[in-house]
C-alpha positions in Angstrom: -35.0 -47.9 -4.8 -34.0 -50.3 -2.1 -37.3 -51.7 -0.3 -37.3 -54.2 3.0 -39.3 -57.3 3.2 -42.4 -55.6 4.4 -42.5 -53.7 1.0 -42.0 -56.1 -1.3 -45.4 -57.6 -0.7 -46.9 -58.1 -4.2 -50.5 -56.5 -4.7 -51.6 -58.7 -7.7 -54.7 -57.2 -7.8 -53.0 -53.5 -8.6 -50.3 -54.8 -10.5 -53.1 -56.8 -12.8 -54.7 -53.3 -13.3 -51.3 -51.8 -13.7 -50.7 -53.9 -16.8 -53.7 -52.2 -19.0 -52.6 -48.8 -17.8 -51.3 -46.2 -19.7 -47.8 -47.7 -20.8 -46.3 -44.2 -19.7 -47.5 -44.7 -15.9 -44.7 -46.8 -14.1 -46.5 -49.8 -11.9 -43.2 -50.2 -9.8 -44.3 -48.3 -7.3 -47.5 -50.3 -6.8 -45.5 -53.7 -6.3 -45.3 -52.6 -2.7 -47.9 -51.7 0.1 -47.3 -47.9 -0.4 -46.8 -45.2 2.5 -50.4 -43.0 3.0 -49.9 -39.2 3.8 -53.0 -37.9 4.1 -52.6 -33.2 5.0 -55.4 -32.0 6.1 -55.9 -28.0 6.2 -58.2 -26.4 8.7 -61.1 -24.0 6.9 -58.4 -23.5 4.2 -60.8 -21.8 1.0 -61.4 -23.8 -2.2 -59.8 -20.7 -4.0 -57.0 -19.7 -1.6 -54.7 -22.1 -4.0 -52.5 -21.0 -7.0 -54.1 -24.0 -9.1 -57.8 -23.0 -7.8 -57.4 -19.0 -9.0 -57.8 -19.6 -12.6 -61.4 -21.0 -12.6 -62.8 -17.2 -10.6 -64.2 -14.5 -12.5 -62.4 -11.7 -10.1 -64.3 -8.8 -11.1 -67.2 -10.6 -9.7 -65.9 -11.9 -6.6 -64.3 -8.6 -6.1 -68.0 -7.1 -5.5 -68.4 -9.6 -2.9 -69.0 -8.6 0.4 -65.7 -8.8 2.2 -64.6 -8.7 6.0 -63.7 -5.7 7.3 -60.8 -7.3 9.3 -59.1 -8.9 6.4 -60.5 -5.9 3.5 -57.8 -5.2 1.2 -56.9 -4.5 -2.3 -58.4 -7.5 -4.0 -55.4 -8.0 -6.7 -53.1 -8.0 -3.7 -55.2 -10.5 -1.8 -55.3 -12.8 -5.0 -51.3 -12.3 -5.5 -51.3 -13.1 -1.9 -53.5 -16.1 -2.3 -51.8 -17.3 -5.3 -48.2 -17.1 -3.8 -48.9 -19.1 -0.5 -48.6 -22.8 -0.8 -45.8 -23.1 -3.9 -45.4 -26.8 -2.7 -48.3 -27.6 -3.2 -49.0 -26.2 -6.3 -45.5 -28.6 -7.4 -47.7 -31.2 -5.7 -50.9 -30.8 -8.1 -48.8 -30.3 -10.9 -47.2 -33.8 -10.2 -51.1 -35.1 -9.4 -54.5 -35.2 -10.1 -56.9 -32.4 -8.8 -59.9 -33.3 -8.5 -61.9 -30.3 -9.0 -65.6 -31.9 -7.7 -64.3 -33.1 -4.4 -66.6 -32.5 -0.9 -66.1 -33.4 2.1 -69.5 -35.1 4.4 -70.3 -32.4 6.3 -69.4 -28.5 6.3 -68.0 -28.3 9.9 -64.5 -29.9 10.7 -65.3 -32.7 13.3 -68.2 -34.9 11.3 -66.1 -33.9 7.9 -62.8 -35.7 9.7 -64.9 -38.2 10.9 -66.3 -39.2 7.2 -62.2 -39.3 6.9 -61.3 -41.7 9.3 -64.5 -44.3 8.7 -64.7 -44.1 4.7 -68.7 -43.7 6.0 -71.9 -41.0 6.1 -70.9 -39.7 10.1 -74.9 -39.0 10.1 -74.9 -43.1 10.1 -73.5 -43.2 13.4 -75.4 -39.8 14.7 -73.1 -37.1 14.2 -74.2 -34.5 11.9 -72.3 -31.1 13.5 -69.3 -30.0 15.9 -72.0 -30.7 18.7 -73.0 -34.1 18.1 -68.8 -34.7 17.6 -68.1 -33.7 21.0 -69.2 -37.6 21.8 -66.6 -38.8 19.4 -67.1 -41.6 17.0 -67.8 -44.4 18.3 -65.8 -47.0 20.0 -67.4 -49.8 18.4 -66.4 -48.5 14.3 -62.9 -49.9 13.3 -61.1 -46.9 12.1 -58.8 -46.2 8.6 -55.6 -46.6 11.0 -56.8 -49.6 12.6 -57.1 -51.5 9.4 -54.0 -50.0 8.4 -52.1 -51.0 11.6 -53.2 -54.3 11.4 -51.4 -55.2 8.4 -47.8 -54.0 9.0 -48.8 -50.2 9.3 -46.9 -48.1 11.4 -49.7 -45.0 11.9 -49.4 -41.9 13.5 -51.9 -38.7 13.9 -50.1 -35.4 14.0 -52.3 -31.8 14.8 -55.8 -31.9 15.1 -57.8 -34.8 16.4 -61.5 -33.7 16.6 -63.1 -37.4 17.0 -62.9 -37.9 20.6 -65.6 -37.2 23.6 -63.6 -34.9 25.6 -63.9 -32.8 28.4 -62.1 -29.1 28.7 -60.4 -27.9 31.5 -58.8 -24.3 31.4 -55.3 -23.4 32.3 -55.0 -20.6 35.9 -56.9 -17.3 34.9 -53.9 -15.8 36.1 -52.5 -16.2 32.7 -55.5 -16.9 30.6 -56.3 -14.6 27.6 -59.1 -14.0 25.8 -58.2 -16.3 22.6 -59.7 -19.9 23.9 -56.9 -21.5 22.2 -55.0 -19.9 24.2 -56.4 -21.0 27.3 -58.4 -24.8 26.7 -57.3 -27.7 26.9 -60.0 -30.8 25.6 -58.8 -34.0 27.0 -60.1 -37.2 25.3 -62.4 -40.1 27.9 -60.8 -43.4 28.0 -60.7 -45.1 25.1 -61.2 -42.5 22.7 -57.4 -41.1 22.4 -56.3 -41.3 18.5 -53.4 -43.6 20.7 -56.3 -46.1 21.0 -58.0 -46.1 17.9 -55.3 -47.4 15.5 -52.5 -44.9 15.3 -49.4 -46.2 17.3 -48.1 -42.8 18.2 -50.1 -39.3 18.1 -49.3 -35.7 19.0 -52.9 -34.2 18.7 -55.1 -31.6 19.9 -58.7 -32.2 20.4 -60.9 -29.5 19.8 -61.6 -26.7 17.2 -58.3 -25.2 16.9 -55.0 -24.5 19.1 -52.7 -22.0 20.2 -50.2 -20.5 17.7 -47.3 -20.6 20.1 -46.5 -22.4 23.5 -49.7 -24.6 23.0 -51.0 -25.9 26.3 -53.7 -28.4 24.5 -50.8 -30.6 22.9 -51.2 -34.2 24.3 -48.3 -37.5 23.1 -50.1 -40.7 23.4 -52.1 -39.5 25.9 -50.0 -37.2 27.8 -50.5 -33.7 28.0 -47.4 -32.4 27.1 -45.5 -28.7 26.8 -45.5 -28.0 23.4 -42.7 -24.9 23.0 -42.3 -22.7 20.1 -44.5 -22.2 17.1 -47.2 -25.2 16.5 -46.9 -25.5 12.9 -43.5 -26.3 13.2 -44.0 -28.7 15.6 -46.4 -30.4 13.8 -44.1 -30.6 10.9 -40.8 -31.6 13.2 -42.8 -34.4 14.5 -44.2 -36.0 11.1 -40.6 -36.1 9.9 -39.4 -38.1 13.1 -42.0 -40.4 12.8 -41.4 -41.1 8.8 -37.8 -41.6 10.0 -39.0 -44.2 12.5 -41.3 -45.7 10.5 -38.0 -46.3 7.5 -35.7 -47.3 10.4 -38.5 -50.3 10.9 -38.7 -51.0 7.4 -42.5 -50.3 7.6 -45.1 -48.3 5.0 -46.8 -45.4 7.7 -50.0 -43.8 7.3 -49.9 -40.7 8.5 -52.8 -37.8 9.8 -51.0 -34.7 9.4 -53.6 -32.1 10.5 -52.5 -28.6 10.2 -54.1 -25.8 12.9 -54.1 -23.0 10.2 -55.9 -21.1 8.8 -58.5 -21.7 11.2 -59.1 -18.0 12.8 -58.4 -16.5 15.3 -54.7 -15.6 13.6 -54.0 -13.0 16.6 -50.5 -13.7 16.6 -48.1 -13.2 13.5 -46.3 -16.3 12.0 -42.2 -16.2 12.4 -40.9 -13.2 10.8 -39.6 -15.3 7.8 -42.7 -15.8 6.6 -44.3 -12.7 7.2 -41.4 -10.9 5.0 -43.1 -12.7 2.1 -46.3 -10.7 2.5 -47.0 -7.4 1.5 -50.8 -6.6 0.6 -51.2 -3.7 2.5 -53.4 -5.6 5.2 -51.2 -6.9 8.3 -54.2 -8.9 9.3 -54.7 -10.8 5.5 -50.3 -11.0 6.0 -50.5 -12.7 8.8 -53.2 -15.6 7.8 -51.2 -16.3 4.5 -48.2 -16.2 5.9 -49.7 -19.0 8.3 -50.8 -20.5 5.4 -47.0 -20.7 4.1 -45.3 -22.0 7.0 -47.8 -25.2 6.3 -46.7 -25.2 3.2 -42.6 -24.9 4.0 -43.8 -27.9 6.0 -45.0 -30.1 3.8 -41.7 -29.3 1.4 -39.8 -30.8 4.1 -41.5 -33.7 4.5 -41.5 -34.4 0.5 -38.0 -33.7 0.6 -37.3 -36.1 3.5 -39.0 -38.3 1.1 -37.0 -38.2 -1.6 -34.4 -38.4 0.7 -35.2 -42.0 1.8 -36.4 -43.2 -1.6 -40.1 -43.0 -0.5 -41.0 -40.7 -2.8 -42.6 -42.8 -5.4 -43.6 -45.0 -2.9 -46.4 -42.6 -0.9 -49.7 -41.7 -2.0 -50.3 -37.9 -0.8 -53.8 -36.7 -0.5 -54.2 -32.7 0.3 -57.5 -31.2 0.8 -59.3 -28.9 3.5 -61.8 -30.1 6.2 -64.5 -27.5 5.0 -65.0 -24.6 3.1 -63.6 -20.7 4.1 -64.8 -19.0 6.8 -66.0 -15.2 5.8 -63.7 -13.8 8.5 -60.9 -14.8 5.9 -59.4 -12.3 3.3 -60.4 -13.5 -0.6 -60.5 -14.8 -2.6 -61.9 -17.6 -0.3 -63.9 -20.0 -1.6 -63.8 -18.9 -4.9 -67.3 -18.6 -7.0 -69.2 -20.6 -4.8 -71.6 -19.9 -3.1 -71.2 -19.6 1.4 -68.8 -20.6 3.6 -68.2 -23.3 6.4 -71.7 -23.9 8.6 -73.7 -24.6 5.6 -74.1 -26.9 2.6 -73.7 -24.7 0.0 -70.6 -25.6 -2.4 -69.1 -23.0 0.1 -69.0 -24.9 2.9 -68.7 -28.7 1.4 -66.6 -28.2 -2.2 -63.1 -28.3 -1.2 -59.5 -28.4 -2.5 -58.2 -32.1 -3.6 -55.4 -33.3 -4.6 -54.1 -37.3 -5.1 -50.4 -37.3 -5.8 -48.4 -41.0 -5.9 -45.3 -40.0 -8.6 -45.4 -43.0 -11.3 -48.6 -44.1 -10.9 -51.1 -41.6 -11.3 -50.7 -39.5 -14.1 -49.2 -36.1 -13.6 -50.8 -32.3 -14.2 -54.4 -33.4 -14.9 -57.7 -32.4 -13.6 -60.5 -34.1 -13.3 -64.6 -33.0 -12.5 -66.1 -36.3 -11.6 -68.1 -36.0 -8.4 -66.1 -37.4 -5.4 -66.1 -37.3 -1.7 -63.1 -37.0 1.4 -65.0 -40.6 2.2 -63.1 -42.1 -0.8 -59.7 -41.5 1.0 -60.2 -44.6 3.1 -61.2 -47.3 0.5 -58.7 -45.8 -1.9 -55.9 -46.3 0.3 -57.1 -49.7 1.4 -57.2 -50.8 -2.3 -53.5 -49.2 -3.0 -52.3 -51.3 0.3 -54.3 -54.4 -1.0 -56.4 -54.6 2.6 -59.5 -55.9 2.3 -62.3 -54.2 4.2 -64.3 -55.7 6.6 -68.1 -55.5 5.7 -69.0 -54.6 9.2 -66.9 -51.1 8.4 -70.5 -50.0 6.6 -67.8 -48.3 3.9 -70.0 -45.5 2.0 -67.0 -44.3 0.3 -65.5 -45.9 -2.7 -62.2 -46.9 -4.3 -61.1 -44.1 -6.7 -58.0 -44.9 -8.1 -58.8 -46.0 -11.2 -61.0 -43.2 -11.9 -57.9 -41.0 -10.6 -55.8 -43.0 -13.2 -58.7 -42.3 -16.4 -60.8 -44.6 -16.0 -64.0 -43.4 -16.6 -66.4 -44.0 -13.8 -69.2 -42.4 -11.1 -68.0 -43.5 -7.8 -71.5 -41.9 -6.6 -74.8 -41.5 -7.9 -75.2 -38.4 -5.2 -73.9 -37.4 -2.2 -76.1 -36.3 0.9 -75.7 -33.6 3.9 -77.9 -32.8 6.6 -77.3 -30.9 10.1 -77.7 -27.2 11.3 -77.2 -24.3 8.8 -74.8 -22.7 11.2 -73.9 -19.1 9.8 -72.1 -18.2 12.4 -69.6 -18.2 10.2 -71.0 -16.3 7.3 -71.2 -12.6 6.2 -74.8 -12.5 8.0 -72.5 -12.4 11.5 -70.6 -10.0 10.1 -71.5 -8.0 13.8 -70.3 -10.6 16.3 -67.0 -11.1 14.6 -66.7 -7.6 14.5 -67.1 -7.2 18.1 -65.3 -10.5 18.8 -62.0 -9.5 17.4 -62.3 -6.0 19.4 -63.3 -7.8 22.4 -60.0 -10.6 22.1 -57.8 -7.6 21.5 -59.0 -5.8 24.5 -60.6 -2.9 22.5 -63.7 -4.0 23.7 -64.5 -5.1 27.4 -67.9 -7.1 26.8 -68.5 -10.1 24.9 -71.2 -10.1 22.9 -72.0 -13.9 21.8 -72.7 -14.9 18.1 -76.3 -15.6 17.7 -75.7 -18.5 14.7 -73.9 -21.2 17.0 -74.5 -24.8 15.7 -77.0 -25.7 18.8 -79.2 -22.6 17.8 -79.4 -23.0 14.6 -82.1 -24.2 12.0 -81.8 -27.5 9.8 -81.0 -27.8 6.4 -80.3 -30.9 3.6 -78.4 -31.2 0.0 -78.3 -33.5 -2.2 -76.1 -33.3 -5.1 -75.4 -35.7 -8.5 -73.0 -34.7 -11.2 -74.3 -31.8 -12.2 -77.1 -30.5 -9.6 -77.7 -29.7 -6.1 -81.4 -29.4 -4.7 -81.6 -28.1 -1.0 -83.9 -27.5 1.6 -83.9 -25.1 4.9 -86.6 -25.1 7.9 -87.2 -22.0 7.9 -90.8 -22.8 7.8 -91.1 -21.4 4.0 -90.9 -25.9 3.1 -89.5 -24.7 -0.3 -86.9 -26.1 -2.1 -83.8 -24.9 -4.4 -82.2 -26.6 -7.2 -79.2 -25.7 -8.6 -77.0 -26.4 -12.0 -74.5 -25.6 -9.9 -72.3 -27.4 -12.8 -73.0 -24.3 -14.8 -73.7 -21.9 -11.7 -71.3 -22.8 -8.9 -72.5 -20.0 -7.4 -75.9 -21.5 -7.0 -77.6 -18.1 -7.2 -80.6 -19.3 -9.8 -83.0 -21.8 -8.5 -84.5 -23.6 -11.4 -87.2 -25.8 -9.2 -90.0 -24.2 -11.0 -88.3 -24.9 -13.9 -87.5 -28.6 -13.6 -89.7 -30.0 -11.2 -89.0 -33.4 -12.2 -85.8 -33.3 -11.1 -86.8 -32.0 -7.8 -88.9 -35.0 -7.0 -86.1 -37.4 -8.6 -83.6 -35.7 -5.9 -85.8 -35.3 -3.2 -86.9 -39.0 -3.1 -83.1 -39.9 -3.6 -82.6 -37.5 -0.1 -85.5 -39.4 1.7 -83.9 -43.1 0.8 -81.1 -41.8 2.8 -82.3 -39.8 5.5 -85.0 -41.9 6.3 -82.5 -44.9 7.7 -79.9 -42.7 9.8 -80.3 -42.2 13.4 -81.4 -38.7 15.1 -78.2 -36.5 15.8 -76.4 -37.2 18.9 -76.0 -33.6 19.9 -77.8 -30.9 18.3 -81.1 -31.0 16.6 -83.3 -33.9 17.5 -86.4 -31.6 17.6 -85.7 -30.6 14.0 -84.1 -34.0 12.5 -87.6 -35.0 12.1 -88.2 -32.1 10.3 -85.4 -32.8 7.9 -86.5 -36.6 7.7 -90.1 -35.3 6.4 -89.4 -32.3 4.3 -88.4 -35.5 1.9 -91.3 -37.9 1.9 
């Protein structure tokens, strides 16, 4: 593989570690500051993955209470499920899953935000999609930045939900009733992804965006048309800017966000991808065929790839930003327990995989608690950056555990924010309503009564094995899970093992008790949350 200049940079510190590797792991690949392609899927479910399907028990989840919307013949739903993303199944055959991956918070903005600053977003205030809205703060160096600095060339591509924005709508003359249709966010000075560390972007800003003909689209700042069918787009773009990036001789870090599966699906994908689906549901068709056209995507980039000898030279991560939504056809997030909003393994347990071909070793699995937060110190290590102690970095560097080393990156991993179920089966009657009312069955909206600002706090904590949470619902009780052996968390042992209740609990309050009240939503109940713990 012919490298520039740039690349040949030794990383003595990897190439040390390379040494007492497994013999069959190649360390050429990590003689050279690596390319970073980090895919991030929007609400995708733990277990809507071929790889993820083997670990449900499907006549239990097949009792499960499922959306009328996407209702179907649950064998056809799991074929549908299993048959959606074949690239990425190649992918985590080639890789490492790591089957005990979260991500910081169960709600896309704060969980991107753990992304993009390697730390707890609660440390800087933002604990929910409301408190996001202010974006992270100007003054915390982000993952690009550091990247950009040494020799980077960086790039976000799709969703961008770390700015404070402000939304402006597009004439009512040709507005719908889908809000992705009809928003645009646009970011405040200074807070573009353009000015954080990535030297090109073609983002969006808020929760999701238009299928087609996107009006939200902005290119380094500029609203832009954005023509045709987004996911496409998205994809087009991420292979002009690897190009780029291999014209300069330079390694790229790129933010590929995906819009999809993130609801409302109104529209169908191209008919190429819907020919591929046949469950008997056109509704449960359409989101998986979304779900493919992603995953066509990311083919074409591996294959651009290989083209230009990159290949073994980029570390892939793939993972979701939060758990599945219950308006989504199963087998969603699998045997855990609810869905995006709360901070059950529903809504924080997600789909990871690490793929760098030669250096981390191929078709295994591995169960060792880990967060999205590692993605940033991992990468950092791989590119031989040092980072800054002012970065605050709570995540940690997990490629030797990735490569079999055995270690515990973290002791536990904390969560704290509203118990949104807005998007659980409990709103089973707004979404029902909602997706009448958007198609113009229905001619009054009736709003959900679970939004993020309405909504009651909550906490986890979880080590290797166990998960105790708490909820203000004015009961001050607390469950504790083995969720290890129960991923379903549906027995609550806290009468059972009350020492491990106080050992959690005081673990909870060491961390609470230092992070500042949310930015957005909550401050009359974040000192709630705060005592609950003492």
């Amino acid at each position: 593989m012919a490298l520039s200049s740039n690349k040949k940079t030794v990383l003595a510190g990897l190439v040390a570690a390379a040494c007492v590797a497994t013999p069959a792991i190649s360390m050429a690949s990590e003689s050279v500051k690596p390319n970073v392609l980090l895919i991030v899927m929007d609400d995708l479910g733990t277990a809507q993955l071929d790889f993820a399907l083997d670990n449900i028990d499907k006549q239990a989840l097949a009792k499960r209470p499922s959306p009328e919307r996407y209702d179907g013949d649950f064998d056809k739903l799991y074929d549908a499920a299993k048959r959606s993303m074949p690239n990425i199944t190649q992918l985590a055959n080639e890789g490492v899953r790591m089957t005990n991956a979260y991500v910081a918070t169960p709600v896309c903005g704060p969980s991107r935000a753990g992304m993009m600053t390697g730390r707890f977003p609660h440390s800087f205030g933002i604990y929910s999609n409301d408190d996001a809205h202010s974006g992270i703060p100007l003054d915390i160096k982000l993952l690009p930045a550091l990247l950009n600095e040494n020799g980077y060339a960086t790039a976000n591509i799709g969703k961008y939900h770390n700015a404070k924005v402000r939304k402006e709508f597009i004439d009512e003359g040709i507005q719908t009733r889908d809000y992705h249709d009809n928003q645009i966010s646009i970011p405040e000075p200074g807070y573009g992804p353009e000015e954080r560390g990535f030297d090109f972007a073609y983002s969006y800003f808020a929760s999701g965006a238009a299928l087609y003909n996107s009006p939200a689209i902005f290119r380094n700042g500029e609203n832009v048309p954005a023509p045709g069918f987004i996911t496409h787009n998205l994809t087009n773009e991420t292979l002009q800017f690897i190009e780029q990036a291999n014209e300069q001789d330079k390694p790229f870090f790129v933010n590929l966000a995906y819009s999809v599966p993130h609801i409302p699906l109104e529209q169908p994908a191209p008919a190429k991808y819907m020919d591929r689906f046949n469950t008997g549901n056109v509704e449960v068709d359409k989101y998986y065929a979304h779900v493919n056209a992603s995953d066509e995507g990311i083919g074409q980039i591996i294959a651009k790839l290989k083209e230009m000898g990159e290949y073994e030279n980029t570390m892939i991560f793939f993972l979701s930003d939060n758990g599945a939504v219950h308006e989504s056809p199963m087998p969603m997030n699998g045997m855990n327990r609810a869905f995006k909003g709360q901070r059950y393994r529903g809504g924080v347990h997600v789909p990871f995989i690490a793929h760098w071909k030669g250096v981390l070793p191929e078709n295994t699995q591995n169960s060792t608690m880990i967060s999205a937060m590692d993605i940033l110190p991992t990468a950092l290590a791989a590119a031989g950056i040092t980072i800054p102690a002012e970065m605050k970095v709570d995540g940690k560097d997990i490629l030797p555990l990735m490569k079999g080393d055995k270690q515990q990156p973290h002791q536990y991993l904390y969560w704290a924010g509203p118990r949104a179920l807005h998007y659980d089966v409990s709103n089973v009657d707004f979404w029902n309503h909602y997706w009448k009312w958007i198609s113009f069955e229905e001619q009054e909206f009736i709003p959900s009564k679970h939004i993020e600002r309405l909504s009651k706090g909550e906490w986890a904590i979880k080590d290797q094995e166990w998960s105790l949470h708490y909820y203000d619902d004015g009961n001050d009780g607390f469950e504790l899970y083995h969720y290890a052996e129960d991923p379903a968390e549906s027995m609550n042992l806290a009468a059972k093992y009350p020492e491990k209740v106080t050992e959690l609990k005081a673990a909870f309050y060491d961390w609470i008790k230092t992070k500042p009240a949310p930015l957005g939503w909550g401050q009359d109940r974040y000192q709630v949350l705060t005592d609950s713990a003492k």
